[in-house]
MIDO-241033 format. One record per residue (C-alpha): residue number from 1; x, y, z. Coordinates in steps of 0.25 Angstrom, whole numbers. Layout:
! residues N
<seq->NUM; east->X; north->Y; up->Z>
...
! end
This chain:
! residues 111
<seq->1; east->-837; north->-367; up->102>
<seq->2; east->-841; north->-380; up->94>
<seq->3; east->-833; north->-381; up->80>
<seq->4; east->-840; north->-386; up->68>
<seq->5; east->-835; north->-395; up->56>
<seq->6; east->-831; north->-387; up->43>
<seq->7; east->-845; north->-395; up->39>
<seq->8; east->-853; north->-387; up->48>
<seq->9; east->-848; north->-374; up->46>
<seq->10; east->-850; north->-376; up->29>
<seq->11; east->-865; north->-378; up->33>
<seq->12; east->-867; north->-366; up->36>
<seq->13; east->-870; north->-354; up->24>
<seq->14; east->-864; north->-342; up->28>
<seq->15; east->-867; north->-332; up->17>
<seq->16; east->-863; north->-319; up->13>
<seq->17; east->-877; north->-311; up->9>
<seq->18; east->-878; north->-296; up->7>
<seq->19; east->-889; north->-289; up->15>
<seq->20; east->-901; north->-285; up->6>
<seq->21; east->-910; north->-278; up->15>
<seq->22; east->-912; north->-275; up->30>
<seq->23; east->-924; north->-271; up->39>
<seq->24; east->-928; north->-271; up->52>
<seq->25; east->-933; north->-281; up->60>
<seq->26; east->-943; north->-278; up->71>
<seq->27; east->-948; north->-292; up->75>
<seq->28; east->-934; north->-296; up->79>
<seq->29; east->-931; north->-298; up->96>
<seq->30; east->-919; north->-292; up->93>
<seq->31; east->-917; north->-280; up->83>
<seq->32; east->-913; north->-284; up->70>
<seq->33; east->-913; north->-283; up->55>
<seq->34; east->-920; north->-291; up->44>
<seq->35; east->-910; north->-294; up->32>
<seq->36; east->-911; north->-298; up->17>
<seq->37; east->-899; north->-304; up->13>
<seq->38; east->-894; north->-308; up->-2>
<seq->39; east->-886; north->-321; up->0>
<seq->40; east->-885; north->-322; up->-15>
<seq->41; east->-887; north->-336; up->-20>
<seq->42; east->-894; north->-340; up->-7>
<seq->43; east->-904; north->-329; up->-10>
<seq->44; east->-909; north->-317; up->-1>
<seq->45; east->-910; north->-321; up->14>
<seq->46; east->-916; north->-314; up->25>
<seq->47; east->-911; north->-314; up->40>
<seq->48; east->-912; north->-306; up->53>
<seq->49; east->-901; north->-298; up->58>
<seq->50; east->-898; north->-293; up->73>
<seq->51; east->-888; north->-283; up->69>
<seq->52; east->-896; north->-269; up->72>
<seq->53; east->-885; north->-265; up->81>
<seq->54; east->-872; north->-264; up->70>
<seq->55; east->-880; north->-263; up->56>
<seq->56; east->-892; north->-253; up->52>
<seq->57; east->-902; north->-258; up->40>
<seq->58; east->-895; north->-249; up->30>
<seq->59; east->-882; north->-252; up->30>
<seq->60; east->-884; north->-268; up->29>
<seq->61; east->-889; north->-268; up->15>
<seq->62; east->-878; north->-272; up->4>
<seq->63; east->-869; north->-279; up->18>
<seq->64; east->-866; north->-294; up->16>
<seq->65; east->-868; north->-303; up->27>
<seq->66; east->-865; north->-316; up->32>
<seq->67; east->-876; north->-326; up->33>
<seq->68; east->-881; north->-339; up->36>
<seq->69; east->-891; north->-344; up->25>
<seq->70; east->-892; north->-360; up->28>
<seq->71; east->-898; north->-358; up->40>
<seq->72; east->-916; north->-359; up->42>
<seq->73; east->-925; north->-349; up->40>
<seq->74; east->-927; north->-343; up->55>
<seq->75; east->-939; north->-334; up->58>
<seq->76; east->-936; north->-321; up->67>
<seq->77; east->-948; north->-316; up->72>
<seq->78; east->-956; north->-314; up->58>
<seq->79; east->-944; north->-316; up->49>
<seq->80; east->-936; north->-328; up->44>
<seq->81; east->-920; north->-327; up->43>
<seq->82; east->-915; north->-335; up->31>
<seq->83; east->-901; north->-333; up->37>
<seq->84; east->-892; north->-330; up->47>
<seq->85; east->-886; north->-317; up->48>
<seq->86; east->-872; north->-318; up->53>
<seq->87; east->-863; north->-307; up->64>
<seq->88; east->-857; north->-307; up->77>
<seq->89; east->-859; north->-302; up->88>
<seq->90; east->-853; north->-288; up->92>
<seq->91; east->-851; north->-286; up->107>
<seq->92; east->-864; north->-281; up->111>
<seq->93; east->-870; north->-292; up->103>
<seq->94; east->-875; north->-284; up->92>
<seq->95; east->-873; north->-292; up->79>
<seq->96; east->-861; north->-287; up->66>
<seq->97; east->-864; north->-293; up->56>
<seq->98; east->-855; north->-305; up->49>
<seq->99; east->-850; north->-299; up->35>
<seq->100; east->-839; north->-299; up->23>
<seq->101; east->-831; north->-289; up->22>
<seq->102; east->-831; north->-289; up->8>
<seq->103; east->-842; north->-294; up->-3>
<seq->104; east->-843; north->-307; up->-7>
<seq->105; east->-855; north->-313; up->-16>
<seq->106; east->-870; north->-313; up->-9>
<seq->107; east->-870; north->-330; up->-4>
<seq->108; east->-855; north->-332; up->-1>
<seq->109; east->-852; north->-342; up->9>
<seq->110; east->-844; north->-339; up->21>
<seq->111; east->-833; north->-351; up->19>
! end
């Protein structure tokens, strides 16, 4: 593993945001969903998800997740991710998502 300054790490934006809206996304390789996400004063956010396996479309709305919102737009398939999602990896592979356990405002920063 390579470490990184305390610099480094501070450049990146993780953000709390709470999950708007979910639907499917059928032009993806691998199945996933399309997510809307309000990171409060960074605005509404859209991003792609692979995490069919642990979560169905109705019980994300309302969950606040961890993401990346410095990162570039990046277009999957027919659709642009404004942010990086964040999970791990369970072990098959299938992704859990990276969440608080409690809620804090939509924008937080992970610190």
């Amino acid at each position: 593993m390579e470490s990184i300054s305390w610099n480094d790490f501070e450049k990146v934006e993780l953000r709390v945001g709470t999950i708007l809206e979910v639907s499917d996304f059928p032009e993806a390789r691998k199945p996933a969903y399309k997510l809307k996400v309000d990171f409060g004063p960074f605005g509404i956010k859209q991003s792609s998800a692979q995490i069919t396996k642990h979560y169905t479309k109705e019980e994300l709305p309302g969950r606040q997740i961890l993401g990346v919102v410095n990162f570039p737009r990046k277009q999957i398939a027919n659709f642009m991710s404004e942010f990086l999602v964040t999970g791990l990896a369970d072990e098959n592979g299938d992704i859990v998502l990276a969440a608080v356990d409690k809620p804090v405002p939509n924008g937080s920063k992970l610190i």
